[in-house]
C-alpha positions, 0 to 999 in steps of 0.5 A, a space after each residue: 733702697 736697702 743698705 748694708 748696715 753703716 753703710 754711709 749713704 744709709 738713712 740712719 747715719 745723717 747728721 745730727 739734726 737740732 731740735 731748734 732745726 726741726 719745725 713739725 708740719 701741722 697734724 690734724 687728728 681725725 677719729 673715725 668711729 667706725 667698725 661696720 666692716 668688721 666680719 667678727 667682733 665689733 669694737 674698733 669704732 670706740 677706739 678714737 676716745 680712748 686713744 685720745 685719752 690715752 695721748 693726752 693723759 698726764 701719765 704720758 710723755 709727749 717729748 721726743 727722742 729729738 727733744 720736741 714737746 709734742 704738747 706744743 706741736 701743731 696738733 689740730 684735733 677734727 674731731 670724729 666722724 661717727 657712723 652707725 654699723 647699719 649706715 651704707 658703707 659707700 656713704 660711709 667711704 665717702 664721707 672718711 674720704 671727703 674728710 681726709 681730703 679737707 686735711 691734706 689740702 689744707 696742707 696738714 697730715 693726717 692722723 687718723 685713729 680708727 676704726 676697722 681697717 675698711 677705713 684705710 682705703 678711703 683714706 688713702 682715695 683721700 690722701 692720695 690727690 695731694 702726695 704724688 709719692 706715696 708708700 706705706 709701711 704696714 705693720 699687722 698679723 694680716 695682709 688685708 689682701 682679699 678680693 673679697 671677703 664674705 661678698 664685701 670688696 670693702 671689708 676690713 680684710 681687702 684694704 690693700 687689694 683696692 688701695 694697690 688696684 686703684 694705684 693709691 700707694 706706690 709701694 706697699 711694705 707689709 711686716 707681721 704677716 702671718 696668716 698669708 694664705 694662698 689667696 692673697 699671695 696671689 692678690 700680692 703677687 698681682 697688685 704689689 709686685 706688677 711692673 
């Protein structure tokens, strides 16, 4: 819910928590190299090596605000699915979905590193089976929100319209937004906020 700020049931104000009190859930790490649904410009499907550089590169720092050295988490790496551009995204979709699946009945969380944002339904068909509560928090400049975009009900910018169509999110809070036109104010009046 909203709180006022330093209100004192708001979650920010709990107690202290140690770090020897926090035990990290196992995280699994999944690349998936795959921008066949991009309408524009190809390039997300490099992104899970770079990025796993990046995290792991000793120019980082894996401590937390907590004092827990994520190099010693639980951080099981799955590798990447790889895709080609041409290969049939409904194949596509299954195999991210199937993958995801694996990860959350295993009982660990999965973090997936993408990818063009067609890739985010699947995940959530994925995810969904094992958390009955489920909200997301969406951070971009778009609302993915589209019905269609250039014929394709799976393209990077409909996402959100299928994840809230087939009930995968409880709640969808977008933030950034800036290019909402009238067509998917209307999808968001539709999907996100329904009774």
């Amino acid at each position: 819910g909203v709180h006022p700020v330093g209100a004192a049931n708001a979650p920010g104000n709990c107690a202290r928590v140690s770090p020897e009190a926090v035990i990290p859930s196992p995280v699994a790490l999944l690349g998936v190299c795959y921008d066949g649904s991009s309408s524009y410009l190809r390039g997300p499907a490099g992104a899970p090596p770079i990025i796993r550089k990046a995290l792991w590169s000793e120019a980082g720092n894996p401590w937390t605000e907590l004092g827990i050295d994520l190099s010693n988490a639980a951080l099981d790496d799955e590798g990447d699915l790889t895709p080609a551009a041409d290969d049939d995204p409904a194949q596509v979709r299954r195999a991210i979905e199937a993958a995801v699946r694996h990860i959350a009945e295993s009982g660990r969380r999965p973090l997936v590193l993408g990818g063009d944002h067609s890739i985010t339904y699947p995940i959530l068909r994925g995810l969904r089976p094992s958390h009955p509560r489920l909200s997301i928090l969406h951070f971009d400049a778009h609302g993915d929100l589209w019905d269609e975009f250039q014929g394709d009900r799976y393209s990077h910018a409909c996402p959100f319209a299928r994840i809230m169509e087939d009930g995968l999110a409880d709640r969808l809070v977008q933030i950034g937004i800036r290019t909402m036109n009238g067509h998917q104010r209307k999808q968001r009046y539709a999907l996100v906020w329904r009774s």
